[in-house]
PDBQT receptor file of N, H, CA, C and O in Angstrom, charges set to zero:
ATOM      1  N   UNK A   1     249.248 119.262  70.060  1.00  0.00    +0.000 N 
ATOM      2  CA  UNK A   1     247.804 119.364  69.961  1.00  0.00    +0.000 C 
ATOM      3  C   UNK A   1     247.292 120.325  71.034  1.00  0.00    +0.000 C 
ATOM      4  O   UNK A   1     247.441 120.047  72.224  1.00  0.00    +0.000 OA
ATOM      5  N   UNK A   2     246.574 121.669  70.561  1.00  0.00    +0.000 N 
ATOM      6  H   UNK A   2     246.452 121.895  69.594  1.00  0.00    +0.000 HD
ATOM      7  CA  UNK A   2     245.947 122.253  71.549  1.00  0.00    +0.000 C 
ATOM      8  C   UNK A   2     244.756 121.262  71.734  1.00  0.00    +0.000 C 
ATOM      9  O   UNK A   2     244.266 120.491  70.908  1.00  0.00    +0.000 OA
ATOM     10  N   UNK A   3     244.418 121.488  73.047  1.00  0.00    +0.000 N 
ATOM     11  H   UNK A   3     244.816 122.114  73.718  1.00  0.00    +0.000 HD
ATOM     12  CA  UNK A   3     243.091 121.411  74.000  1.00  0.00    +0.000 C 
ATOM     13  C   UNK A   3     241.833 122.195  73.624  1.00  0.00    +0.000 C 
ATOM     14  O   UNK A   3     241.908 123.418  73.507  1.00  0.00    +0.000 OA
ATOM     15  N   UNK A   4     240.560 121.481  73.408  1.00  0.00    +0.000 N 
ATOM     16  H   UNK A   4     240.498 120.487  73.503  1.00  0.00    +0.000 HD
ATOM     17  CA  UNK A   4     239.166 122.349  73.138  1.00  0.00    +0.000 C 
ATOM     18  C   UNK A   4     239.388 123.405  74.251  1.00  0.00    +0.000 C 
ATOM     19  O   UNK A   4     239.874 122.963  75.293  1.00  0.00    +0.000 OA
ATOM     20  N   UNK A   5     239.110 124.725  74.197  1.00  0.00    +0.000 N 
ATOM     21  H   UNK A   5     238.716 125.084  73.351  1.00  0.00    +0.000 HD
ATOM     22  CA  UNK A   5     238.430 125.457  74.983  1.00  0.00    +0.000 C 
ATOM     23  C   UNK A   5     237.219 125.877  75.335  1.00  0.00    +0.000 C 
ATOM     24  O   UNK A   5     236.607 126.582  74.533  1.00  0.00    +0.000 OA
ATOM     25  N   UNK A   6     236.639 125.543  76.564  1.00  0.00    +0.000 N 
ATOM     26  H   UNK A   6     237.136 124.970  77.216  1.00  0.00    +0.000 HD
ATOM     27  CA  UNK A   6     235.627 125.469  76.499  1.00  0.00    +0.000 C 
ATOM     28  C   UNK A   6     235.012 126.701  77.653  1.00  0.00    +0.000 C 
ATOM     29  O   UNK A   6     233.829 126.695  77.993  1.00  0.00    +0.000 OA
ATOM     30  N   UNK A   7     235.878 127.591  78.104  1.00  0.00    +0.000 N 
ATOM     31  H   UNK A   7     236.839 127.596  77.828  1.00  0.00    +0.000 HD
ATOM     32  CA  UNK A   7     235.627 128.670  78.840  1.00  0.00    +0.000 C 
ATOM     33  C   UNK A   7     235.538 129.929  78.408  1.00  0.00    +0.000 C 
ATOM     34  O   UNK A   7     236.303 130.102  77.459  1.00  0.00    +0.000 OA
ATOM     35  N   UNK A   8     234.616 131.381  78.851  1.00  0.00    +0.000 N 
ATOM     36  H   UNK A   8     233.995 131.240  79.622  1.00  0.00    +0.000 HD
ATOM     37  CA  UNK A   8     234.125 131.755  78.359  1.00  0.00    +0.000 C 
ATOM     38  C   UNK A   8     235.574 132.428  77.594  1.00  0.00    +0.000 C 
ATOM     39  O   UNK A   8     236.158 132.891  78.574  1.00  0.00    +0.000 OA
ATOM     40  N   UNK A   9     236.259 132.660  76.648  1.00  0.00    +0.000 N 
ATOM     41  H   UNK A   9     235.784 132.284  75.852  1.00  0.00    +0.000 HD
ATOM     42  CA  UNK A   9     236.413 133.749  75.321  1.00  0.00    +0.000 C 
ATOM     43  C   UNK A   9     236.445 134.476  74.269  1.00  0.00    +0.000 C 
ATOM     44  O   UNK A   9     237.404 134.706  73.531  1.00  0.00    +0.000 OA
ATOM     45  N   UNK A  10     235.377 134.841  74.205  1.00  0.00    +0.000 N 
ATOM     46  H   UNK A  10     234.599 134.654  74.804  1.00  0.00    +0.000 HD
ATOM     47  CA  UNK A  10     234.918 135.540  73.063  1.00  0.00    +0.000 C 
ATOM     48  C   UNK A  10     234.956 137.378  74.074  1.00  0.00    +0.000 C 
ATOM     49  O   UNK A  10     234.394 137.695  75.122  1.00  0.00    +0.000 OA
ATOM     50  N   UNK A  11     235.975 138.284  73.036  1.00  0.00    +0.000 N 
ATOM     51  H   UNK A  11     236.431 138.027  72.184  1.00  0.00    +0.000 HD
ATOM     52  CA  UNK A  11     235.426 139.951  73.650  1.00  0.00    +0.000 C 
ATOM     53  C   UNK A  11     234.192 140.669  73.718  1.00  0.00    +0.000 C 
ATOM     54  O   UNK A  11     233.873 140.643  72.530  1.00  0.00    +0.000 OA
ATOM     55  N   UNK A  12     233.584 141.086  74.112  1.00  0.00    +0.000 N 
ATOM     56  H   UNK A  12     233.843 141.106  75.078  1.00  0.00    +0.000 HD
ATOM     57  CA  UNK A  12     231.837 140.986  74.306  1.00  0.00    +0.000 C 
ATOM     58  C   UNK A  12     231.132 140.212  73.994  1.00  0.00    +0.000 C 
ATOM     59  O   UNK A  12     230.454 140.434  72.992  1.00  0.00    +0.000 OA
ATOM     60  N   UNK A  13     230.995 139.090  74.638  1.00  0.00    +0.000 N 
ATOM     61  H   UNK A  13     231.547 138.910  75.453  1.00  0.00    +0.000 HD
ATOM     62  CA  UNK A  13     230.107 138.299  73.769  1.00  0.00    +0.000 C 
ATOM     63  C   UNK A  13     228.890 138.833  73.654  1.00  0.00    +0.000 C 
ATOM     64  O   UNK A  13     228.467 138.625  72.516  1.00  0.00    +0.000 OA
ATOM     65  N   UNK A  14     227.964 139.559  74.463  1.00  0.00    +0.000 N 
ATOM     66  H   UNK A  14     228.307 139.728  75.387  1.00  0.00    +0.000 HD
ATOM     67  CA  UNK A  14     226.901 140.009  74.108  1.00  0.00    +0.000 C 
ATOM     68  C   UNK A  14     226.991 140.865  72.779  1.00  0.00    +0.000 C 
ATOM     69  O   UNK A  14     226.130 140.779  71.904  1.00  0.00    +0.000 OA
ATOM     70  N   UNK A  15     227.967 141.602  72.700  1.00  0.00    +0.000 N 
ATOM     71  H   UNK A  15     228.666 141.672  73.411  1.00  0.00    +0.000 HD
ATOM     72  CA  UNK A  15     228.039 142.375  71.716  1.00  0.00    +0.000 C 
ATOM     73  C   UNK A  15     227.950 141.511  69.942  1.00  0.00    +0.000 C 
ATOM     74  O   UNK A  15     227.256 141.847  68.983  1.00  0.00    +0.000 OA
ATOM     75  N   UNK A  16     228.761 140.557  70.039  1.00  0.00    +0.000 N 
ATOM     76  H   UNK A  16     229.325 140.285  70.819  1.00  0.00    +0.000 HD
ATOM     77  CA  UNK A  16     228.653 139.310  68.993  1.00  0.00    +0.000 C 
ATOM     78  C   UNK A  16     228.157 138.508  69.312  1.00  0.00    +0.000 C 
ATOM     79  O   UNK A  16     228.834 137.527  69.007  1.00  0.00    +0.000 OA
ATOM     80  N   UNK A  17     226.474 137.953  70.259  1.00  0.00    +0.000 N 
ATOM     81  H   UNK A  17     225.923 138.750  70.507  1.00  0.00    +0.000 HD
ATOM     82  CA  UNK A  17     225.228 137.784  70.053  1.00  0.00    +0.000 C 
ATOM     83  C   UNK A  17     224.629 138.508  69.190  1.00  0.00    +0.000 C 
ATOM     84  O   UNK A  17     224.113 138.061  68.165  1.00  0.00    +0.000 OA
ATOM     85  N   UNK A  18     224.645 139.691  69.528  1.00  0.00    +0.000 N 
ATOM     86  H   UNK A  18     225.065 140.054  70.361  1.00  0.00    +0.000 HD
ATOM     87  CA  UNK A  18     223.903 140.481  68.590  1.00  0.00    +0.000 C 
ATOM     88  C   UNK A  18     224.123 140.653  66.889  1.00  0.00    +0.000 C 
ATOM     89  O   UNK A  18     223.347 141.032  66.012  1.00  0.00    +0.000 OA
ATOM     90  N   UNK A  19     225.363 140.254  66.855  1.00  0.00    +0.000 N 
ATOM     91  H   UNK A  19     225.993 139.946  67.568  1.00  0.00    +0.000 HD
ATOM     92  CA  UNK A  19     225.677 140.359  65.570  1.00  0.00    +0.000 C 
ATOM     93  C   UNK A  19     224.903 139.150  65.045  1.00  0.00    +0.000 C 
ATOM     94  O   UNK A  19     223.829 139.242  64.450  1.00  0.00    +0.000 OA
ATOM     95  N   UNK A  20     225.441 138.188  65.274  1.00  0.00    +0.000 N 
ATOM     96  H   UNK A  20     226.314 138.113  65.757  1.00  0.00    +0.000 HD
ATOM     97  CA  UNK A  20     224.867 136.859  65.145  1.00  0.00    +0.000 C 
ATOM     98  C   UNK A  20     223.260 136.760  64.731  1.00  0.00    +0.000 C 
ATOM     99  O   UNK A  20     222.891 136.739  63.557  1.00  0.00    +0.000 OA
ATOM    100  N   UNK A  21     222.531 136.713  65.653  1.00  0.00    +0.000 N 
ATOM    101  H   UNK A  21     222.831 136.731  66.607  1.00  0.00    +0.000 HD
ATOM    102  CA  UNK A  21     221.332 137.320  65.827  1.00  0.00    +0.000 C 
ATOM    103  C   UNK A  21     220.695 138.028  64.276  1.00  0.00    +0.000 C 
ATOM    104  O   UNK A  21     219.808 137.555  63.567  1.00  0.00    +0.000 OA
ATOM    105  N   UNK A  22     221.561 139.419  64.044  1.00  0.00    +0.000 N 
ATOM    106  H   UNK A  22     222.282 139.804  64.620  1.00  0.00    +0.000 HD
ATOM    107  CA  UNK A  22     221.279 140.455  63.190  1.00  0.00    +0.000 C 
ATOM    108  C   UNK A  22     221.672 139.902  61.756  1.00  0.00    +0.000 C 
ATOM    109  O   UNK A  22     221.304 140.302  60.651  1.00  0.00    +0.000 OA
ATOM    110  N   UNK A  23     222.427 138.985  62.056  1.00  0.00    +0.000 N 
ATOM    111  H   UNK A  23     222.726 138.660  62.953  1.00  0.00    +0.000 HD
ATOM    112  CA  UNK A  23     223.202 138.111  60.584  1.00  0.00    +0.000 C 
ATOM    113  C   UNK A  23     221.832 137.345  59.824  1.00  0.00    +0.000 C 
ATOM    114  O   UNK A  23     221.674 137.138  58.620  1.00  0.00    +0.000 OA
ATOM    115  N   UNK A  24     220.945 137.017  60.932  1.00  0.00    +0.000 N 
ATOM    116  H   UNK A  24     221.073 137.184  61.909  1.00  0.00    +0.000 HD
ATOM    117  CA  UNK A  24     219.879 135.903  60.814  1.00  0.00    +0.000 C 
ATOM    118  C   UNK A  24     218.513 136.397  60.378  1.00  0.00    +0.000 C 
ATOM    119  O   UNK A  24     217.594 135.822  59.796  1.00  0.00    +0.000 OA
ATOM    120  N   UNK A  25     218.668 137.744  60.873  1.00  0.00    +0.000 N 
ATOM    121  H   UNK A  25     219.415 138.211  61.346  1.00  0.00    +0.000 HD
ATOM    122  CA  UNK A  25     217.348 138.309  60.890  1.00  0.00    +0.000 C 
ATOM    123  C   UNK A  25     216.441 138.609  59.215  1.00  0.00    +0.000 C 
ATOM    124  O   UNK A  25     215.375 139.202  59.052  1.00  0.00    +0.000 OA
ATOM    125  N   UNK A  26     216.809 138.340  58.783  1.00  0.00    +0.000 N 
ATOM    126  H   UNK A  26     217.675 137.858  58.915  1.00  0.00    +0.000 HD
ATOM    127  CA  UNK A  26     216.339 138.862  57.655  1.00  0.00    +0.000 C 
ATOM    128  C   UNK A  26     216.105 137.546  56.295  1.00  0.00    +0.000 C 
ATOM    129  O   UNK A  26     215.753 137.541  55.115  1.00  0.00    +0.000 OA
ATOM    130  N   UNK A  27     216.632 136.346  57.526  1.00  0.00    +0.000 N 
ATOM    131  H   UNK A  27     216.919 136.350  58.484  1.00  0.00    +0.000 HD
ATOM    132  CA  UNK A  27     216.950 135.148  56.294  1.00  0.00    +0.000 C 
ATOM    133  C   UNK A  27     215.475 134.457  56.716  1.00  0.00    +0.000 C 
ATOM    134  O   UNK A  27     214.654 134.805  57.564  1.00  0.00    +0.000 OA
ATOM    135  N   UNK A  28     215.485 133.392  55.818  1.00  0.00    +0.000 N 
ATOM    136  H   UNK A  28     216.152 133.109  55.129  1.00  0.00    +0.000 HD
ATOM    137  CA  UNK A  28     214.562 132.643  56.011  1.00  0.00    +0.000 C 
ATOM    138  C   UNK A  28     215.136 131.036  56.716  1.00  0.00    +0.000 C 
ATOM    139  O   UNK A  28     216.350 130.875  56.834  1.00  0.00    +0.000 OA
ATOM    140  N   UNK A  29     214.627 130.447  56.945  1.00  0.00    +0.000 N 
ATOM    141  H   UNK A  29     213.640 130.577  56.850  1.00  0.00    +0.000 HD
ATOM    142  CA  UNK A  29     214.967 128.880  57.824  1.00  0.00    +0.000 C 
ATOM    143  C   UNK A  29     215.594 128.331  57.126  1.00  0.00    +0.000 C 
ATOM    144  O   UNK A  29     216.377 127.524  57.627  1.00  0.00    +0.000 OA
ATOM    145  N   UNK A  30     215.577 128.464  55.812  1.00  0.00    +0.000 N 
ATOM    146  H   UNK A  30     214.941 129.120  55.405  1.00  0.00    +0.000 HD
ATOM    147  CA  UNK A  30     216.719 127.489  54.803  1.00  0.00    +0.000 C 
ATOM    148  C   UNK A  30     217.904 128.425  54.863  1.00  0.00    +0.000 C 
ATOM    149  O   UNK A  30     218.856 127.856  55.398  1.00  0.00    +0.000 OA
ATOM    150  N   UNK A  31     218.099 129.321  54.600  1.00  0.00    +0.000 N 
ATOM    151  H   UNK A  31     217.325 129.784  54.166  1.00  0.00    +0.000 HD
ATOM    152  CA  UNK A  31     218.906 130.452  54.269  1.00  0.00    +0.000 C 
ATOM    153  C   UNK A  31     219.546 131.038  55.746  1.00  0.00    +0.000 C 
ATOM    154  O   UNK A  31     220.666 131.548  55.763  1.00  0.00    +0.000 OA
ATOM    155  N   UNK A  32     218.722 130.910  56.971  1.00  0.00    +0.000 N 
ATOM    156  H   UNK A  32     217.812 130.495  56.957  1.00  0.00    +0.000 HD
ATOM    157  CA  UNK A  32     219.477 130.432  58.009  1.00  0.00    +0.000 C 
ATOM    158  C   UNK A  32     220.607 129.391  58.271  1.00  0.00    +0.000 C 
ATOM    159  O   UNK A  32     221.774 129.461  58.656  1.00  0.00    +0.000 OA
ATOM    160  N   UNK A  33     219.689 128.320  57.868  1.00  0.00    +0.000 N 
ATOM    161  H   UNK A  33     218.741 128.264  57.555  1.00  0.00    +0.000 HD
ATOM    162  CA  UNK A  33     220.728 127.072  58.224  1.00  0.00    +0.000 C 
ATOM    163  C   UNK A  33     222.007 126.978  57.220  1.00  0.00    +0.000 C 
ATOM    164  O   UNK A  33     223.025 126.327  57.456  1.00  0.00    +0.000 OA
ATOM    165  N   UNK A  34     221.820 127.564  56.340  1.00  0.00    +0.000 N 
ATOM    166  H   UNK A  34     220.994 128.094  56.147  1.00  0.00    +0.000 HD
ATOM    167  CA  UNK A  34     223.287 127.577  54.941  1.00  0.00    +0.000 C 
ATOM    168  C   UNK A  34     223.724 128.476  55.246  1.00  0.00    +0.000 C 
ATOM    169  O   UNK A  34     224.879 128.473  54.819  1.00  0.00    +0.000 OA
ATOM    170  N   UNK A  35     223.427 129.770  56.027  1.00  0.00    +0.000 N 
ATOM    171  H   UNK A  35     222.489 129.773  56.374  1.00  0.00    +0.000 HD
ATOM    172  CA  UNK A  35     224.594 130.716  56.773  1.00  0.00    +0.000 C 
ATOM    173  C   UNK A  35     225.131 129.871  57.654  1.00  0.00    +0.000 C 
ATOM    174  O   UNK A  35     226.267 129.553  57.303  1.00  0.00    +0.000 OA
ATOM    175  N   UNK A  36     224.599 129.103  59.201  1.00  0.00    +0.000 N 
ATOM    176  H   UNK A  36     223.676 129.361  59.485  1.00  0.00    +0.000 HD
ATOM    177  CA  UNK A  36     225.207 128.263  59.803  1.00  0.00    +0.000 C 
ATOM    178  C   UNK A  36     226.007 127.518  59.583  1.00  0.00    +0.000 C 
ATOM    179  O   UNK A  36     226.962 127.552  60.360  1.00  0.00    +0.000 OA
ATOM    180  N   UNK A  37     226.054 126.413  58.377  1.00  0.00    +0.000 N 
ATOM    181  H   UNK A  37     225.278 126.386  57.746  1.00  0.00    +0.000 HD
ATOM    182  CA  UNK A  37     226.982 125.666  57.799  1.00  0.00    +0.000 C 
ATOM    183  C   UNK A  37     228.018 126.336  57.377  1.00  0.00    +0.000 C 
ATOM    184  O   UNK A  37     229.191 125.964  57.392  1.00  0.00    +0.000 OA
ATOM    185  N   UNK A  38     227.496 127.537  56.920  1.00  0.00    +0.000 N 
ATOM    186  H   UNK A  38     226.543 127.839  56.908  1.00  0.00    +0.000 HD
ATOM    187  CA  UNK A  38     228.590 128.229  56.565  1.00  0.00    +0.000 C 
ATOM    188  C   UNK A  38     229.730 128.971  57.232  1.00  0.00    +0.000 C 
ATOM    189  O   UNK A  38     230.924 128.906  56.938  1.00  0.00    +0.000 OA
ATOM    190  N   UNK A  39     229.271 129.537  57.983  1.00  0.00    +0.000 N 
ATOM    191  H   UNK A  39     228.302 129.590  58.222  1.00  0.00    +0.000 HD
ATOM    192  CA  UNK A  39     229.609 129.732  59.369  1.00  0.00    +0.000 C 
ATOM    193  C   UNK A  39     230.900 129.153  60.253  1.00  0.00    +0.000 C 
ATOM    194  O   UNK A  39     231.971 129.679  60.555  1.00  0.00    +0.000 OA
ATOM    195  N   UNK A  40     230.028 127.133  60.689  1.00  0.00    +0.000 N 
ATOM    196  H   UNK A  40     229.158 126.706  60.443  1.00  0.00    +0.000 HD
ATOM    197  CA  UNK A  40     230.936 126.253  61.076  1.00  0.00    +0.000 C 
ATOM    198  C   UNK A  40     231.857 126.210  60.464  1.00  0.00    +0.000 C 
ATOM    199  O   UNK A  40     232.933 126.308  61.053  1.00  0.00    +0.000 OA
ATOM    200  N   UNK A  41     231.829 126.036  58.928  1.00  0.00    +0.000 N 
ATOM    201  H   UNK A  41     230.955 125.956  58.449  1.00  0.00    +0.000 HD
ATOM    202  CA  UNK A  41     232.750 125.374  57.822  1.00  0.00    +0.000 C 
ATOM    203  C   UNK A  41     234.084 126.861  58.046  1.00  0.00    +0.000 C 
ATOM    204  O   UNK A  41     235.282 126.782  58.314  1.00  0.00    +0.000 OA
ATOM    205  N   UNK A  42     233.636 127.483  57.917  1.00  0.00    +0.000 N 
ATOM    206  H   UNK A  42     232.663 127.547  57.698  1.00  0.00    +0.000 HD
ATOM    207  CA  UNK A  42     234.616 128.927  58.292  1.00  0.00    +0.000 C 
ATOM    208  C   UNK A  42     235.704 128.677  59.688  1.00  0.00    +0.000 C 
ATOM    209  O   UNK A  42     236.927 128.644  59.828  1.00  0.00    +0.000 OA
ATOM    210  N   UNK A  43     234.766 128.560  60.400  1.00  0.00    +0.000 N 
ATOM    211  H   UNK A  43     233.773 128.587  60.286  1.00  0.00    +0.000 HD
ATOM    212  CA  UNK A  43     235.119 129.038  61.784  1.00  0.00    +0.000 C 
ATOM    213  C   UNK A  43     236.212 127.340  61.709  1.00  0.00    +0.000 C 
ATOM    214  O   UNK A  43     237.328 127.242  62.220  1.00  0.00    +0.000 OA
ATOM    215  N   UNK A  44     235.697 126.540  61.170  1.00  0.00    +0.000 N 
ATOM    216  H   UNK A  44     234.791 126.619  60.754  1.00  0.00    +0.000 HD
ATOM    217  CA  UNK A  44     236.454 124.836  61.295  1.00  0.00    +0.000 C 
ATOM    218  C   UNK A  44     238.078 124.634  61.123  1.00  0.00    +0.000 C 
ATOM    219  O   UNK A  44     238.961 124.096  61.791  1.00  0.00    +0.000 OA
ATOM    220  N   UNK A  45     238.007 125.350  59.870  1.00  0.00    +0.000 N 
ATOM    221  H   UNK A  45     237.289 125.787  59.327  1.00  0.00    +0.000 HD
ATOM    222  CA  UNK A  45     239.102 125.750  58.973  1.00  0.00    +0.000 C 
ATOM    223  C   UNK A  45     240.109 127.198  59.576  1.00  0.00    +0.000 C 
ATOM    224  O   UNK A  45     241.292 127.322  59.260  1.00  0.00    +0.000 OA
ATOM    225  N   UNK A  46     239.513 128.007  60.301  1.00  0.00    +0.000 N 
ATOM    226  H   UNK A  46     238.551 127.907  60.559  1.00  0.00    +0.000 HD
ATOM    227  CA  UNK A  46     240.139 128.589  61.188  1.00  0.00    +0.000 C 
ATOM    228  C   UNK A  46     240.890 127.554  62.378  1.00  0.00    +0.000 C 
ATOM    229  O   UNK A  46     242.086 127.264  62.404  1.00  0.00    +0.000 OA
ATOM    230  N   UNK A  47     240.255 127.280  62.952  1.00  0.00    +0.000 N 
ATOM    231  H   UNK A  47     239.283 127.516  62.930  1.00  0.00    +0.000 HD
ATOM    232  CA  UNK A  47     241.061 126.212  63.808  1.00  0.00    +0.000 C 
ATOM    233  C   UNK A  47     241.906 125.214  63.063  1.00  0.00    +0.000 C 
ATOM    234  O   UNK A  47     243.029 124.924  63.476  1.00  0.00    +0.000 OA
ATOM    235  N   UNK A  48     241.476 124.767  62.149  1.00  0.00    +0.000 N 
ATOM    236  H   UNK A  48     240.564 125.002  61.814  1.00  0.00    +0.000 HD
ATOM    237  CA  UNK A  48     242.345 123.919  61.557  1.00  0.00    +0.000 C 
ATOM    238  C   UNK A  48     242.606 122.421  61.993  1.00  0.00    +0.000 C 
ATOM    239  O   UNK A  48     242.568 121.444  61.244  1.00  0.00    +0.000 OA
ATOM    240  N   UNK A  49     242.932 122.430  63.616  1.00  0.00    +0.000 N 
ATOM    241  H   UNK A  49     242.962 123.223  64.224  1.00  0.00    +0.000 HD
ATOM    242  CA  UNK A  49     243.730 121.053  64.374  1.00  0.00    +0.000 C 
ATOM    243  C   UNK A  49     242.196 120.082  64.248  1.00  0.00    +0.000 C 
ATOM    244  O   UNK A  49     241.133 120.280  64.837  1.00  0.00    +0.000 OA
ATOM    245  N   UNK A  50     242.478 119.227  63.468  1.00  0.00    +0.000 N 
ATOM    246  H   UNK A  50     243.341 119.067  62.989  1.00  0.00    +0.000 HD
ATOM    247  CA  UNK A  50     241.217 118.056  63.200  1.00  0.00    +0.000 C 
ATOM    248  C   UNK A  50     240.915 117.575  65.185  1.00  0.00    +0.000 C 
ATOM    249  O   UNK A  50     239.822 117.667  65.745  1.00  0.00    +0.000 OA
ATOM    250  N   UNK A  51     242.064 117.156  65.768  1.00  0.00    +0.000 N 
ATOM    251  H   UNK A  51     242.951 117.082  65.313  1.00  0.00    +0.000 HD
ATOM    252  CA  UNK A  51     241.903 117.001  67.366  1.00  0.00    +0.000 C 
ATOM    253  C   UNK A  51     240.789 117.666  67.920  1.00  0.00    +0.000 C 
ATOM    254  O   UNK A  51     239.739 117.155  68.310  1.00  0.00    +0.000 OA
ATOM    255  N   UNK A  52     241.226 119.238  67.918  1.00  0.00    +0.000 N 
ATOM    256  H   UNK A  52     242.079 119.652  67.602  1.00  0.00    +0.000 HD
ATOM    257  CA  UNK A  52     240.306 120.038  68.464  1.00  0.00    +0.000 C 
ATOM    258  C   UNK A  52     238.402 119.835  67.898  1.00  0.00    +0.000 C 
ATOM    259  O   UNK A  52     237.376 119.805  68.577  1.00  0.00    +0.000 OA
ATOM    260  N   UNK A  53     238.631 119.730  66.343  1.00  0.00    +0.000 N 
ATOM    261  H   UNK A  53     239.464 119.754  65.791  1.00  0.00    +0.000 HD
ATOM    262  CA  UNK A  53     237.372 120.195  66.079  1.00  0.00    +0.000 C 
ATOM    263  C   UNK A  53     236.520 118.662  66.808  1.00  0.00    +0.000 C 
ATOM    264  O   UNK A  53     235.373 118.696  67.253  1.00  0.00    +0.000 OA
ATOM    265  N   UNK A  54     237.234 117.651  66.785  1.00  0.00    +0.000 N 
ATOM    266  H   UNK A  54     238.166 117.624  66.423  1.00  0.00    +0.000 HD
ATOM    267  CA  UNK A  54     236.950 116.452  67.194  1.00  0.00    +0.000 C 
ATOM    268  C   UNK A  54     236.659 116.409  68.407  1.00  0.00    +0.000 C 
ATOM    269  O   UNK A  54     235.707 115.653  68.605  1.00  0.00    +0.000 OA
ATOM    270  N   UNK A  55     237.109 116.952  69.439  1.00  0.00    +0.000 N 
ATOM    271  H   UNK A  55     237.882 117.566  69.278  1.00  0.00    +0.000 HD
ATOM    272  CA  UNK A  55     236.513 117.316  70.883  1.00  0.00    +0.000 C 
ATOM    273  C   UNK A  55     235.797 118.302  70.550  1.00  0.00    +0.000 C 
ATOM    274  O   UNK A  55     235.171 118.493  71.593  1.00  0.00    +0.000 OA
ATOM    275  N   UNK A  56     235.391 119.187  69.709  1.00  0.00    +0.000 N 
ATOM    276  H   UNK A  56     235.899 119.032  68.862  1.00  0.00    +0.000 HD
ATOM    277  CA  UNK A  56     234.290 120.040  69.522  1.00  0.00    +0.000 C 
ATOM    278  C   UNK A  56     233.261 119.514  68.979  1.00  0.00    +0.000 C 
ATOM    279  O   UNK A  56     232.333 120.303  68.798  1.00  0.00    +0.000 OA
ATOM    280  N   UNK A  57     233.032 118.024  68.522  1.00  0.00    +0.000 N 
ATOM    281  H   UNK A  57     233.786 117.383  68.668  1.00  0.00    +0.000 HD
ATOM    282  CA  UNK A  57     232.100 117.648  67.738  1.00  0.00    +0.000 C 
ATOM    283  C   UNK A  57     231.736 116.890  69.334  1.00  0.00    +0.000 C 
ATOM    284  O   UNK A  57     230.761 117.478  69.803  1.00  0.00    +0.000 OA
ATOM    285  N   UNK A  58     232.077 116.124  69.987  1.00  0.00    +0.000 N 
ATOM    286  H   UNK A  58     232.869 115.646  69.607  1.00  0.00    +0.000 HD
ATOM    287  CA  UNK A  58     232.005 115.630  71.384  1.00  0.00    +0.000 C 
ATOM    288  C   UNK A  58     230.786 116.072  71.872  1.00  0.00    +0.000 C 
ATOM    289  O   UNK A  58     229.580 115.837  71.799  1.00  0.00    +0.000 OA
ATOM    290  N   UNK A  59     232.016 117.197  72.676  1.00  0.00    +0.000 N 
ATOM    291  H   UNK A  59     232.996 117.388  72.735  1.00  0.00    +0.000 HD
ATOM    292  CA  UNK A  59     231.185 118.429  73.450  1.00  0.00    +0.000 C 
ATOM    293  C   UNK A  59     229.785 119.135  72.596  1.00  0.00    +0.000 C 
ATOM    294  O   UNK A  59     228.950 119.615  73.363  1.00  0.00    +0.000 OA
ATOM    295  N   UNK A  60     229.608 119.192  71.771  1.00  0.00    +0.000 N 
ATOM    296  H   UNK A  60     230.286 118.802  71.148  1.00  0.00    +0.000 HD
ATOM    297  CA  UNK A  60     228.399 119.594  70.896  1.00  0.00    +0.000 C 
ATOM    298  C   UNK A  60     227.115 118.491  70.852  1.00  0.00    +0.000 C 
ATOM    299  O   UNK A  60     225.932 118.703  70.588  1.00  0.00    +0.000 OA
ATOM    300  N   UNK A  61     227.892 117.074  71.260  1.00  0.00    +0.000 N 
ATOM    301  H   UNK A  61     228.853 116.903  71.475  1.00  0.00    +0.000 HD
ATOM    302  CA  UNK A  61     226.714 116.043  71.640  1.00  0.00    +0.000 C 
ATOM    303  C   UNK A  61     225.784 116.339  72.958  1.00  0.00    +0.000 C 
ATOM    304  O   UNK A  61     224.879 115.561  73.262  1.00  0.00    +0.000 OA
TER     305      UNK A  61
């Protein structure tokens, strides 16, 4: 079982703020939040290890 990481790595993160950000810009508040879900559900399944996402649901409290 890997360990949550919770220190900074992401490669620019400012640079993918902005993306982020620019992903959003144009949606509306519903259509926001169903990119988000969508998003998590992506990024979840990338990780895969149920452990991890489980200390990621934690730490997100």
């Amino acid at each position: 079982m890997r360990e949550l990481n919770l220190e900074p790595n992401i490669a620019d993160p400012d640079g993918f703020y902005d993306e982020l950000i620019a992903a959003h810009s144009t949606l509306s508040k519903q259509e926001s939040d169903a990119f988000n879900a969508r998003l998590l559900l992506i990024l979840a399944n990338h990780i895969g290890d149920r452990a991890v996402l489980a200390a990621a649901l934690e730490a997100a409290k």
